[in-house]
C-alpha positions in Angstrom: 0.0 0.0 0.0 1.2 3.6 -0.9 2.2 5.7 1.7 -0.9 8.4 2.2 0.0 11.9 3.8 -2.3 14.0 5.9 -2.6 17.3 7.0 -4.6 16.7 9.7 -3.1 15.7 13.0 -4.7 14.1 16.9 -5.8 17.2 18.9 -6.2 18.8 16.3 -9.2 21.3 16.1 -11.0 21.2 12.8 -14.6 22.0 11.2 -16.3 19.7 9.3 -17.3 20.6 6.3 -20.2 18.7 5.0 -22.7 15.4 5.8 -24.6 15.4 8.9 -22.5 17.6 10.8 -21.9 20.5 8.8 -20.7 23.2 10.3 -19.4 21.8 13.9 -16.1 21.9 15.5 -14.4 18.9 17.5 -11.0 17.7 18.4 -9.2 15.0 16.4 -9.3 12.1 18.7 -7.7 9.7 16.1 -6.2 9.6 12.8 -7.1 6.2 10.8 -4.1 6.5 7.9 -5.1 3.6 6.2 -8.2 4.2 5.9 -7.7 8.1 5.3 -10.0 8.9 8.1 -10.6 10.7 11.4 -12.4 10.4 14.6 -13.7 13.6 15.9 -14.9 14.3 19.4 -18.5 14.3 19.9 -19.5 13.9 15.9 -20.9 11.2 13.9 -22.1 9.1 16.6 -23.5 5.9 15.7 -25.5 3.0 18.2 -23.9 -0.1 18.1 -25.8 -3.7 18.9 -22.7 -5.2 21.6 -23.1 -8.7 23.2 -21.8 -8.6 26.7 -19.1 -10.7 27.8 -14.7 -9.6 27.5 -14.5 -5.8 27.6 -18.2 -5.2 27.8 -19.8 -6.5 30.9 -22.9 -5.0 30.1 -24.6 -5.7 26.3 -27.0 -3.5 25.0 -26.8 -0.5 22.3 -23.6 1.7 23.1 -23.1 5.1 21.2 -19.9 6.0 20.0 -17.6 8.0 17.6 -17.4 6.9 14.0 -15.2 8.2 11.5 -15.4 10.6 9.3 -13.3 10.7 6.1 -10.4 13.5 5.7 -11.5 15.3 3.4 -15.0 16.2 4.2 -12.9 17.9 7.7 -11.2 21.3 7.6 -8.3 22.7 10.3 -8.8 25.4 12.1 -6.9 28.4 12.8 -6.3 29.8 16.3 -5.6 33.4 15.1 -8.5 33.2 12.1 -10.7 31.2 13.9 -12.1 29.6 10.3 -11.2 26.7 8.7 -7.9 26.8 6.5 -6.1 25.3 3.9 -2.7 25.2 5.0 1.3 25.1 3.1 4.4 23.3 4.8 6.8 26.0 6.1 10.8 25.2 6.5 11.9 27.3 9.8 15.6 27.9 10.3 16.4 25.2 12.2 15.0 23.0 9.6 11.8 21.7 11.4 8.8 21.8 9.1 5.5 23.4 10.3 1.8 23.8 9.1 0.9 27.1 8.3 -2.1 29.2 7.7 -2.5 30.6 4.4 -4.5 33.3 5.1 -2.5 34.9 8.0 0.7 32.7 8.3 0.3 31.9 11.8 2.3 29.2 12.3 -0.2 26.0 13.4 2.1 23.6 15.1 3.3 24.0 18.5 
């Protein structure tokens, strides 16, 4: 399998930008490279039919995240506060960074 790149790292905040959730914010909770998808924080729940017994002690329907492909998400900017498209920034020490393209503010920490 090809090596897939993202721009989109965990804790990140981002909006997403269209389905069922249009519009809302979250935190990335997990980043699914192979499958080029995300888990945000409190978005896209789904039930799930569970059979008690190993982790579980309890069956019954259990809500939880699902995820959300990569594109259909959007980061955020601190200083903008709007979603962004971002470039890859070389600093002088050599590090590469995310930055916004509308006010290069530099996104990493």
């Amino acid at each position: 399998m090809s090596t897939v790149h993202c721009h989109i790292k965990k804790d990140d905040k981002v909006r997403i930008i269209t389905g069922k959730e249009k519009g809302k914010m979250g935190k990335v909770l997990r980043v699914l490279r192979g499958k080029e998808r995300v888990i945000v924080e409190n978005m896209n729940f789904v039930k799930r039919h569970t059979k008690p017994g190993g982790q579980t002690r309890q069956g019954g329907i259990i809500e939880k995240e699902a995820s959300i492909h990569w594109s259909n998400v959007m980061l955020v900017c601190n200083k903008c506060i709007n979603p962004v498209r971002i470039k890859m920034q070389r600093l002088e020490d050599g590090k590469m960074v995310r930055v916004c393209r509308k006010c290069g503010e530099v996104i990493d920490t």
